[in-house]
N, C-alpha and C positions, 0 to 999 in steps of 0.2 A: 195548356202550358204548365211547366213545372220547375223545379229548382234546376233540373238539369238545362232546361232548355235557358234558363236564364245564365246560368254558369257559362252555355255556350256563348251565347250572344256578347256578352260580355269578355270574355277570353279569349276568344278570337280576334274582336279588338286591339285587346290589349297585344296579342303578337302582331301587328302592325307596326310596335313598334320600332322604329330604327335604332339598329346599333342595341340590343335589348341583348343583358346578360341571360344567365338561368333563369329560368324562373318553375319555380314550385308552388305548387296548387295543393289545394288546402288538404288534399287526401295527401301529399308526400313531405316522407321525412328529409329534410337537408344531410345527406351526406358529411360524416365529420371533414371529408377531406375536402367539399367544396369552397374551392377560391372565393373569395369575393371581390367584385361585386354579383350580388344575386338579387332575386325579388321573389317576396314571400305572399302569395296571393290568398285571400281567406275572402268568401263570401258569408255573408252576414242575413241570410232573411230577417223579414220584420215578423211581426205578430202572425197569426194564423188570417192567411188570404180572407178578404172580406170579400163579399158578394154580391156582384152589382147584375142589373138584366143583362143576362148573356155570356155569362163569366164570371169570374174571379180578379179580384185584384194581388198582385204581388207589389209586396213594396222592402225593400234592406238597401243592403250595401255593398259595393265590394271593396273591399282594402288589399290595398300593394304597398308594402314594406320593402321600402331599398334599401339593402345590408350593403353596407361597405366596412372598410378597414377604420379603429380608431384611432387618434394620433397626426390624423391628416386631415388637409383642409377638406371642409364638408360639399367643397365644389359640385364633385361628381354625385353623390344623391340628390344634391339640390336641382342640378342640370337635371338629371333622369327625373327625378320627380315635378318637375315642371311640366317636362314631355309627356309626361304617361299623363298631367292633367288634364294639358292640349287634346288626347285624345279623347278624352271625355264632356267635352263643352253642354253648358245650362242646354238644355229642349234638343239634345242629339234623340233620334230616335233610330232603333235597332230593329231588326226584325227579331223575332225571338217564336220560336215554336210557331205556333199558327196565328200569333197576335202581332202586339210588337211591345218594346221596352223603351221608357223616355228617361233623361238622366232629370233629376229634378231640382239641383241645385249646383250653382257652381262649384267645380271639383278644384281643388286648393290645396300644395300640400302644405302639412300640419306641421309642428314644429321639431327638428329634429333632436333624437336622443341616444346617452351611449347605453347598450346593452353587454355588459361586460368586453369583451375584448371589439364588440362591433359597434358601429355606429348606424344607426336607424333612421327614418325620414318615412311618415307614411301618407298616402294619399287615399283619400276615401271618395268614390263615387257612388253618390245615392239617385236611388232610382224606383219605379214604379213600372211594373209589368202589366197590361192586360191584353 
């Protein structure tokens, strides 16, 4: 198992979601000309995999950033970011590469902020791969 396989397991997820704007993953630039709303996906590994018999552990995060418009009520991230939590519930577990991937704490979005002309809302799912 490796970061890519973790990236997948978790990504593919997250397109499950209903009704789910753009969304850009941590290798792509946002387009100046893309509308929003969007979602700005970045995986986050931990430390250098520790070593248990039989494997390796993986343990990070993945963050989804709902970009919306500022100036408006903060509805629409809020809603989206509830959802995109929903799909990550405490002890979900994933297949991931040839192991699997458990989420390890409940996923909660975080408190929303303006980032110059946009408004932000992110959710963070942590998790442990082996």
């Amino acid at each position: 198992m490796n970061e890519n396989d973790i990236a997948q397991a978790l990504g593919q997820r997250l397109q499950t979601l209903t009704d789910a704007p753009a969304i850009y993953w941590d290798n792509q630039n946002v387009p100046e000309t893309q509308a929003r709303p969007y979602l700005v996906v970045q995986m986050v590994p931990g430390q250098s995999p520790a070593r248990i018999s039989g494997g390796r552990v993986h343990t990070g995060f993945m963050q989804v950033t709902v970009v919306s418009d500022v100036g408006q009520f903060a509805t629409y991230a809020n809603e989206t970011a509830a959802n995109i939590a929903a799909l990550f519930p405490y002890e979900l577990t994933l297949p991931c590469g040839a192991g699997k991937l458990t989420i390890t704490s409940d996923t909660q979005p975080g408190p929303g902020f303006r980032d110059g002309s946009d408004w932000r809302k992110i959710v963070q799912a942590d998790y442990v791969a082996l």
